[in-house]
C-alpha positions as CSV (number, residue, x, y, z in Angstrom):
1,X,161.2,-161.3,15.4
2,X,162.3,-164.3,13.5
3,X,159.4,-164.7,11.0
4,X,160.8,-166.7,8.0
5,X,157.7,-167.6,5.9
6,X,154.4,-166.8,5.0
7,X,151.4,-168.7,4.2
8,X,147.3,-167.6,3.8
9,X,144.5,-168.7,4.8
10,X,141.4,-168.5,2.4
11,X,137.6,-168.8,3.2
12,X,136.3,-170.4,-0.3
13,X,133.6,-168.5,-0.9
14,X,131.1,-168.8,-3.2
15,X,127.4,-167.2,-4.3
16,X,124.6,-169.2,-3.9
17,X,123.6,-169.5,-7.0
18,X,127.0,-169.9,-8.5
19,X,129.7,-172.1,-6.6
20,X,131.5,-173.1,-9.6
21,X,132.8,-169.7,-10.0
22,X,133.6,-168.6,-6.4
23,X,135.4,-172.3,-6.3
24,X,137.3,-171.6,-9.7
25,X,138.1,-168.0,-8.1
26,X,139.8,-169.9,-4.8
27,X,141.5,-172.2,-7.0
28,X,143.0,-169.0,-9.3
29,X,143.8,-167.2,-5.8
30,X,146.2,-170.3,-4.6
31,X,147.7,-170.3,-8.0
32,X,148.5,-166.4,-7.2
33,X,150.2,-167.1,-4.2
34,X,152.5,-169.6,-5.5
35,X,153.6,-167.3,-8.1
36,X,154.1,-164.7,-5.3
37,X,156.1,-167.1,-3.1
38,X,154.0,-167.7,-0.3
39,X,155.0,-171.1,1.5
40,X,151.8,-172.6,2.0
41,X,147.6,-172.1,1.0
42,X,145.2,-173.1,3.7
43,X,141.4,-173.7,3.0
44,X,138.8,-174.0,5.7
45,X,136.0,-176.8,5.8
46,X,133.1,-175.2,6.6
47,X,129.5,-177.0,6.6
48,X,126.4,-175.9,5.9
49,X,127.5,-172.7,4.3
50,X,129.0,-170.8,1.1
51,X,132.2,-172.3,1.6
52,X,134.5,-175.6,1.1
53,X,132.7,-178.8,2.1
54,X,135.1,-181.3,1.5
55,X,139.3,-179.6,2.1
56,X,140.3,-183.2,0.3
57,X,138.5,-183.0,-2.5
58,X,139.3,-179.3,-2.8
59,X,143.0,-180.0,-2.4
60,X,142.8,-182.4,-4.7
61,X,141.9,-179.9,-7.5
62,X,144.5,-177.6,-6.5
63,X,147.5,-179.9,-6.4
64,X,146.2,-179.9,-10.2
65,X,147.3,-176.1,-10.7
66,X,150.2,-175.8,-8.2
67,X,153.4,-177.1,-8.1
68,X,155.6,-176.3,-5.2
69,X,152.8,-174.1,-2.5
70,X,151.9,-176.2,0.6
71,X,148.3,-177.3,0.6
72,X,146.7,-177.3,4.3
73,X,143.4,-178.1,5.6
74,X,142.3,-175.4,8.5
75,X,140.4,-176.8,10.0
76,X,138.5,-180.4,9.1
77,X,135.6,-180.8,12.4
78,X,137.0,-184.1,13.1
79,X,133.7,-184.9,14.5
80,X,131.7,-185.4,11.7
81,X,134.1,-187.9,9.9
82,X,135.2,-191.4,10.0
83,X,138.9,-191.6,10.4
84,X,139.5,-193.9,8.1
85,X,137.9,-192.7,5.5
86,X,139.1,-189.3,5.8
87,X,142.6,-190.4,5.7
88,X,141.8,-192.4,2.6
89,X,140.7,-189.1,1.3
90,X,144.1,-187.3,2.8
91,X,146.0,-189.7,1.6
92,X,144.5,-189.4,-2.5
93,X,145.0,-185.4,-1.9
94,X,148.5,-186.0,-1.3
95,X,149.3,-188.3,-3.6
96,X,148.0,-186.2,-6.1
97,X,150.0,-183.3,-4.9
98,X,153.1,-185.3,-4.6
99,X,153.5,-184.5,-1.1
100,X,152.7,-181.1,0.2
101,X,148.9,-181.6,2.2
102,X,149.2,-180.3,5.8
103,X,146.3,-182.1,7.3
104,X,145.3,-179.8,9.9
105,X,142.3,-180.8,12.5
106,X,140.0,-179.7,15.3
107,X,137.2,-181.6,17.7
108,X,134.7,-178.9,16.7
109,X,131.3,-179.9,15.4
110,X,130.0,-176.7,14.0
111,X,125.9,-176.8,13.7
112,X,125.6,-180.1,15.7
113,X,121.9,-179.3,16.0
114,X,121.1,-179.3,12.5
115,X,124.3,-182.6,11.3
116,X,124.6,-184.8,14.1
117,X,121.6,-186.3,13.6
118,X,121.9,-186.4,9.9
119,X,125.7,-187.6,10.1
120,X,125.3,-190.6,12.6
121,X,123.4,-193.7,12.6
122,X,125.2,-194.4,16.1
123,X,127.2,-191.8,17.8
124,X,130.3,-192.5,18.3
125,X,131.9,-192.8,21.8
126,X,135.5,-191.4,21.9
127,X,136.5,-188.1,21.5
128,X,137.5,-185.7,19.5
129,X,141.2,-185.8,20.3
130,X,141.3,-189.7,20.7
131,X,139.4,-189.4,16.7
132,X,141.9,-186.8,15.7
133,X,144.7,-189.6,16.9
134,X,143.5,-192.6,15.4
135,X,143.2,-190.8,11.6
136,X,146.5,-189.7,12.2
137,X,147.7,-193.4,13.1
138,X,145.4,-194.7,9.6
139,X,147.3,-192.0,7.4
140,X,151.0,-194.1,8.6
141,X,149.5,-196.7,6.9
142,X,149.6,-199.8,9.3
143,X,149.0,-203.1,7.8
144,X,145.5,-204.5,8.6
145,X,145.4,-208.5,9.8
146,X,147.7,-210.5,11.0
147,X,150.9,-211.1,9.0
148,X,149.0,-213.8,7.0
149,X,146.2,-211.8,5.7
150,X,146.2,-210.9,1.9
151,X,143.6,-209.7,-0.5
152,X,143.0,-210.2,-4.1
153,X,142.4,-207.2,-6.4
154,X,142.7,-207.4,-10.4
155,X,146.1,-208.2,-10.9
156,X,147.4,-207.8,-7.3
157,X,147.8,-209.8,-3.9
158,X,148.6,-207.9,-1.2
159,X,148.7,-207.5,2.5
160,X,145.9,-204.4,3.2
161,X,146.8,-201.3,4.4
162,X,145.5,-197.5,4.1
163,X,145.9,-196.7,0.0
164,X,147.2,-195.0,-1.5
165,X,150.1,-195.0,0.9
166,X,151.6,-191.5,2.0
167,X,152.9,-192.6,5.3
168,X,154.9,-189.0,5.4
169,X,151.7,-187.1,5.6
170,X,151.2,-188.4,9.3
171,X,154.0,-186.5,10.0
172,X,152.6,-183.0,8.6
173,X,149.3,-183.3,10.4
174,X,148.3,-180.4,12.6
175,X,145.6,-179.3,15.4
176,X,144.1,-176.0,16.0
177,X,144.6,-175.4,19.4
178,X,143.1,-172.6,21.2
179,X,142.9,-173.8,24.6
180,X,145.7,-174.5,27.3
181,X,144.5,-178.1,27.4
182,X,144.3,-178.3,23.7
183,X,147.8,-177.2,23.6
184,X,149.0,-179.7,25.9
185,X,147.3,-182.2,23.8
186,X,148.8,-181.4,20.5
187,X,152.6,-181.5,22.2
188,X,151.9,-184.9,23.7
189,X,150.4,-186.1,20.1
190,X,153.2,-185.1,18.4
191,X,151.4,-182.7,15.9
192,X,152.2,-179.2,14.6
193,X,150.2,-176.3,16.4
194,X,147.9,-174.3,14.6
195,X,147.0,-171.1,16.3
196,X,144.7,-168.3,14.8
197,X,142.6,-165.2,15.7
198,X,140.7,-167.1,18.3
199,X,141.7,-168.1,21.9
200,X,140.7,-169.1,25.2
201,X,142.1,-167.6,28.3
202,X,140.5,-170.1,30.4
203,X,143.1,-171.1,33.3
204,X,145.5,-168.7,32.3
205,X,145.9,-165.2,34.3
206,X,145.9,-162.9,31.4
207,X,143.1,-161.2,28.9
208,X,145.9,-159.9,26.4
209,X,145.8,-162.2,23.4
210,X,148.9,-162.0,22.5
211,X,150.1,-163.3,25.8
212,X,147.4,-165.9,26.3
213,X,148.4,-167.2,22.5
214,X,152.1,-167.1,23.6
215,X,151.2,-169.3,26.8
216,X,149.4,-171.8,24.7
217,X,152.7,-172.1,22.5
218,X,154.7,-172.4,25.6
219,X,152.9,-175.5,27.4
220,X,152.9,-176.7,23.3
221,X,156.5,-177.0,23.1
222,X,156.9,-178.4,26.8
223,X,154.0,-180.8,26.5
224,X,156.3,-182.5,23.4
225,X,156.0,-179.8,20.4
226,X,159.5,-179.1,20.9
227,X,160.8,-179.3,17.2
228,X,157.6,-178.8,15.9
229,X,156.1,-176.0,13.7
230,X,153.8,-173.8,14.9
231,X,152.2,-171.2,12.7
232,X,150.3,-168.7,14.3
233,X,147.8,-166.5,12.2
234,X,146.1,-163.3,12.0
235,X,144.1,-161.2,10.1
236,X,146.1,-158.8,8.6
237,X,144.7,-156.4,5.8
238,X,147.9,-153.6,3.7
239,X,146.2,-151.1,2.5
240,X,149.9,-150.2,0.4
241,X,148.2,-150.5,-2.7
242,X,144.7,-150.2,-2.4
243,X,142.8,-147.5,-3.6
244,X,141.1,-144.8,-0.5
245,X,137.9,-146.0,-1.1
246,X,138.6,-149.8,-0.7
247,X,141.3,-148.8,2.3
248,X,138.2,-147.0,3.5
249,X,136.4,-150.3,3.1
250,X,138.6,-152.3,4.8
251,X,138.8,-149.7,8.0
252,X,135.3,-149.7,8.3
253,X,135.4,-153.8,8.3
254,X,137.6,-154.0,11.6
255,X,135.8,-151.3,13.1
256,X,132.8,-153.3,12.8
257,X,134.9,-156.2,14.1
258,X,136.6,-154.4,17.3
259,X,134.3,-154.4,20.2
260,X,134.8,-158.1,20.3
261,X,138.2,-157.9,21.3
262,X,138.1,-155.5,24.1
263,X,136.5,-158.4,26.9
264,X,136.2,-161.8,27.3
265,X,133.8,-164.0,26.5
266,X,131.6,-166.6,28.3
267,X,132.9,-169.9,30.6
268,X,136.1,-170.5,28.1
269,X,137.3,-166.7,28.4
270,X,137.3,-166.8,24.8
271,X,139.4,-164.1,23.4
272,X,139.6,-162.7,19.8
273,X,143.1,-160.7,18.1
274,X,142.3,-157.0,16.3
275,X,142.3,-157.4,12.7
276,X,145.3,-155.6,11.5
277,X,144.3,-152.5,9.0
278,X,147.1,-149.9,7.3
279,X,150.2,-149.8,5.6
280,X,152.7,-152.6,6.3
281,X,155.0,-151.0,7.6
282,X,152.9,-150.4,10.1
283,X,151.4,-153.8,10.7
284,X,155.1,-155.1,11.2
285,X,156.2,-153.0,13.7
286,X,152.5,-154.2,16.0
287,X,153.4,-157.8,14.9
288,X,157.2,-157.5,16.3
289,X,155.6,-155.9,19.7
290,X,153.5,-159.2,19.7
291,X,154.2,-161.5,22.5
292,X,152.7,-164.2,20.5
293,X,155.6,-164.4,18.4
294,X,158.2,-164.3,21.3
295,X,157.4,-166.7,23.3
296,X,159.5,-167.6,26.6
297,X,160.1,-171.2,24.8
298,X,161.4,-169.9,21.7
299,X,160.4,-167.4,18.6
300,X,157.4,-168.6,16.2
301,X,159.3,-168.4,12.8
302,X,155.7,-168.8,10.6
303,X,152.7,-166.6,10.0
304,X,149.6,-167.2,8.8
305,X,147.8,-164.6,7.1
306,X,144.0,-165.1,7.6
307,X,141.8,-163.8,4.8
308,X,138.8,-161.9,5.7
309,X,135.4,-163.5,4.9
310,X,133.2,-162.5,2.0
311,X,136.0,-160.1,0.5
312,X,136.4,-159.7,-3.6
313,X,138.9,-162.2,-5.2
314,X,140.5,-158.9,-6.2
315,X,141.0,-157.8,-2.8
316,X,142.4,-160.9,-1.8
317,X,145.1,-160.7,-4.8
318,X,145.7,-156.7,-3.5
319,X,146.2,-158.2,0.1
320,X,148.7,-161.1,-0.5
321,X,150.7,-158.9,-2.8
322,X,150.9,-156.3,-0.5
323,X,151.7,-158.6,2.5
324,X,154.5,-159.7,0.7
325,X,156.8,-157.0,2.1
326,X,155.6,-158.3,5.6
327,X,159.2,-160.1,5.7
328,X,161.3,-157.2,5.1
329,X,159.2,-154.6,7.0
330,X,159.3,-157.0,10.0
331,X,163.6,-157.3,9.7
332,X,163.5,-153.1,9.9
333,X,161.1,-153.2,12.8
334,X,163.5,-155.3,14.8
């Protein structure tokens, strides 16, 4: 195996009745990992529930407490935003954090029944990809008008364009792809791949995740993606440090979570990974066994550690410092 870095992946949650804490908590937990070393944070948007509504904003406040740690957005439902504006947003959140968002996207529309209506005056028309694509072409910043065009702001005449202007962070955007066709697309789009616990076997001859994942990564690269990251992620919980009662706690999670992954599931085929429970040690030698990280077009060199839902901020701290000897456990395995 020839993983080089590690980033996580955090949920945001929060109580109910008390967001500013659980938000405070998240922030506090990215601030960890950079003092760890971990290359990169992710956040997830999630609507409608305990979690982070708005990856900009929340970004935003984070490029506040962090200096070097990549910032990434995974996932932002593309189809409940307006490309421009989210890119305006992008575009604040980066240049606040001087340069590290990784915009990450997906065509998802989680709780349609209950948003579209509430989102839309008028539906739009295109899809998801072809929405993902155009905020990607407003965050490079093209000037608006013809070559004549200017406007007038206090103390300023300009030609208008996309501000503030981080034409760089076009070039760090990603899709979650968990389909062969979403795959395909991200390659020809010239975007990084993001691939996670979830996958669709659809069209492929295989229900083993790991070799579904590493087909999607293959028809990545050879749809475009050559030269492009790819991070692959799972959820991985070392018990190296934790007490037994909370490693019996965290056993007792994945069992709950296993029978899930033994079939799968409706019209897409859709296929979930085993959440990875135990020492290190041992997680490393079923990651280096893992096809997804070998693929036949070349080895994934980043992993993405997902962080369970509704876990303690504690736990999360006891996780990322135990997965910390994920890089040197994975160079024995080998």
């Amino acid at each position: 195996m020839t993983i080089a870095s590690l980033a996580f992946l955090t949920p945001g949650n929060y109580a109910d009745d008390d967001p500013a804490s659980g938000l405070e908590d998240t922030l506090r937990l990215i601030e960890f990992g950079e003092r760890l070393g971990y290359r990169g944070a992710w956040v997830r948007q999630r609507h409608l529930e305990h979690g982070i509504s708005s990856a900009a904003v929340f970004l935003g406040a984070a490029s506040q407490r962090t200096a070097t740690i990549e910032l990434g957005t995974a996932v932002i439902p593309i189809g409940y935003e307006n490309p421009f504006r989210l890119a305006e947003d992008l575009s604040l959140a980066d240049a606040l954090s001087r340069g590290r968002i990784q915009a990450g996207f997906s065509t998802g529309k989680p709780h349609a029944d209950l948003l579209e209506d509430l989102v839309f005056e008028h539906r739009p028309t295109e899809t998801g990809h072809a929405r993902v694509a155009r905020t990607v072409e407003h965050l490079r910043g093209a000037y608006l008008g013809d070559e004549e065009t200017r406007i007038e702001s206090p103390g300023n005449v300009q030609r208008p364009r996309l501000q503030p202007h981080s034409p760089e962070l076009a070039d760090r955007s990603w899709y979650g792809g968990t389909s062969l066709g979403s795959a395909r697309w991200t390659g020809e789009a010239g975007l990084h791949l993001l691939t996670g616990n979830i996958v669709s076997a659809a069209g492929i001859d295989s229900d083993d995740f790991g070799t579904v994942q590493a087909t999607l990564i293959d028809a990545f690269r050879a749809a475009g993606g050559t030269g492009k990251r790819v991070a692959v992620g799972r959820v991985i919980v070392p018990t190296d440090s934790a007490d037994r009662a909370t490693a019996a706690r965290y056993r007792e999670y994945a069992r709950s979570r296993y029978d899930r992954t033994l079939a799968a599931h409706g019209e897409k085929r859709t296929l979930f990974a085993e959440d990875l429970v135990g020492p290190i040690a041992e997680i490393a030698e079923r990651l280096a066994a893992d096809p997804a990280f070998t693929p036949d077009s070349g080895p994934v060199t980043e992993f993405r550690l997902e962080l369970p839902y509704e876990f303690d901020v504690r736990d999360y701290e006891q996780i990322l410092t135990d997965a910390r000897g994920l890089l040197p456990a994975l160079s024995s395995a080998a």
